[in-house]
Structure formats: structure tokens, C-alpha cells
N, C-alpha and C positions, 0 to 999 in steps of 0.2 A: 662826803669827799674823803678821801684815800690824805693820810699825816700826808705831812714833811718830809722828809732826808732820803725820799729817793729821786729818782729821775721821770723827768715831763718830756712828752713828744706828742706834736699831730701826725694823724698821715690821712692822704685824702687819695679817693679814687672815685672817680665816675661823680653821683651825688654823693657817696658816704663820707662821713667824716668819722675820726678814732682817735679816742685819744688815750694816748698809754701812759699808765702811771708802773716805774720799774724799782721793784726794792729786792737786795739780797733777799733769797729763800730759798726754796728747793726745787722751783721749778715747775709753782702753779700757775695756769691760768685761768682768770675768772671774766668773763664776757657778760657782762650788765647784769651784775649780779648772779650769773648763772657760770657752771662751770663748760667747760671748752666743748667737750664729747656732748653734754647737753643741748650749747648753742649750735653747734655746727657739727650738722648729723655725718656730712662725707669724709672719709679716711683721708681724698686727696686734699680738702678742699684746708682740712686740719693741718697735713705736711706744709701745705703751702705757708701758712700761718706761721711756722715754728722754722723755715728756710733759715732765715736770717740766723737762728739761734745754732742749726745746724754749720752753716758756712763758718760761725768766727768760735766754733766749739765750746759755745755758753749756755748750753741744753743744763738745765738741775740746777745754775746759779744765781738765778731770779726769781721772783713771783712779779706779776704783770694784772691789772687790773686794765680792764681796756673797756672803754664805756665809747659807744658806737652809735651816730644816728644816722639817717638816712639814708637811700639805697637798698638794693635784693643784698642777700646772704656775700656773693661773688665779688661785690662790690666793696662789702663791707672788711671780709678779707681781706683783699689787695688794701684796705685802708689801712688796716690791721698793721699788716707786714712792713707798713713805709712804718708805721709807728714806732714797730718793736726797733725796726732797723736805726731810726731817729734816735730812741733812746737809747742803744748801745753806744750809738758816737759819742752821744753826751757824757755817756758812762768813761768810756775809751777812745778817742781822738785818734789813736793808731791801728784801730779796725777799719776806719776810712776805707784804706786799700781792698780790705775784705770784702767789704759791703758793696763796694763801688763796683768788681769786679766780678761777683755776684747779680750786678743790676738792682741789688736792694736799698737804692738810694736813690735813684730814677723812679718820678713821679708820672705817671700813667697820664697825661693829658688831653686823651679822649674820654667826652663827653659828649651824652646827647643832642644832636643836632635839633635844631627847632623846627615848627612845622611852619612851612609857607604860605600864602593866605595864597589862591588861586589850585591848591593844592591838596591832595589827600594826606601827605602826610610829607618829611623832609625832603625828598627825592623822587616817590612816586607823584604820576598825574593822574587825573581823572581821567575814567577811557573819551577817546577823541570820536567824533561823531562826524563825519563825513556830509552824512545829512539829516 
């Protein structure tokens, strides 16, 4: 577990969960032990991650430890980004406006729907048979 004296955030999307640990640094990120380009092979998939840091101009003055379970890559992102975004509030209270207006502070509340018993799957039916 990552010291003291910086800042705690969850952020959830779909199943994943993330949780960011944010202290003054230079601007690394490290994703379960691994670093960022490691974890998450797509160019966009990375922009998306570091949004938040882009909108309130805080790119190079943190390091972010973000320890992620459950959910695909996509998921875990979006988890990611409420995170970092979580912990800048805590950081600064008057990025609010930033964040808010950016939508990086809006929790994603879809999630998988369940499967129906009578059913193949959430919404599809089995084909119907006439006779």
C-alpha cells in the first residue's frame, strides 16, 4: 500500500473498480504495478485516462498509483478517469467547475443488464416456433 500525505479517490464504471492514490511528482503513472504504456496498449484509450489532468492543466504535477479490479481494459479506464478526477477535487475544491463541465465527475451508470430465465440472453428470445 502506497504512504500517507497524498490523496484517495474511487471511481467506478461498468464492473471495474479503481482506486487512485495522488501525491506531488512529475507526472507518473503506474497501473497495478505496471506502468501506463504497459497497461493500456491504445493511444486513445491512454488520452482518455489523463482527460481530466488535461482539462484543469495538472499534466507533470502528480504521480497516481491506481490499483484497478474488475471489468475489460475500457471499463477499467472510465474507472480510472472518475478516480483521477475524484482526486483532483480532493486536491482542489475549486476545479469542481472544471471537472463538472468537462463531465469528469459524472459516474457512467450503465451496467450489464442480467439475463432472463425464459431467455437467451437480456433482451433476445429464443426463435419462436410456429409449429
Amino acid at each position: 500500500m502506497p504512504e500517507t500525505g497524498g490523496f484517495r479517490a474511487t471511481g467506478r464504471r461498468k464492473s471495474a473498480v479503481a482506486r487512485v492514490f495522488m501525491r506531488a511528482g512529475e507526472g507518473k503513472i503506474v497501473i497495478n504495478r505496471r506502468g501506463l504504456e504497459d497497461y493500456v496498449p491504445s493511444e486513445a484509450l491512454r488520452s482518455e485516462l489523463k482527460q481530466p489532468l488535461a482539462a484543469t492543466e495538472m499534466s507533470g504535477k502528480f504521480d497516481f498509483l491506481i490499483l484497478l479490479r474488475g471489468g475489460g481494459l475500457h471499463g477499467q479506464v472510465g474507472a480510472a478517469r472518475l478516480g483521477i478526477a475524484r482526486a483532483l477535487l480532493a486536491f482542489n475544491p475549486e476545479l469542481r467547475s472544471q471537472l463538472r463541465q468537462g463531465g469528469f465527475l459524472t459516474r457512467d451508470p450503465r451496467i450489464k443488464e442480467r439475463k432472463k430465465y425464459g431467455q437467451k440472453g437480456a433482451r433476445k428470445r429464443f426463435q419462436f416456433s410456429k409449429r
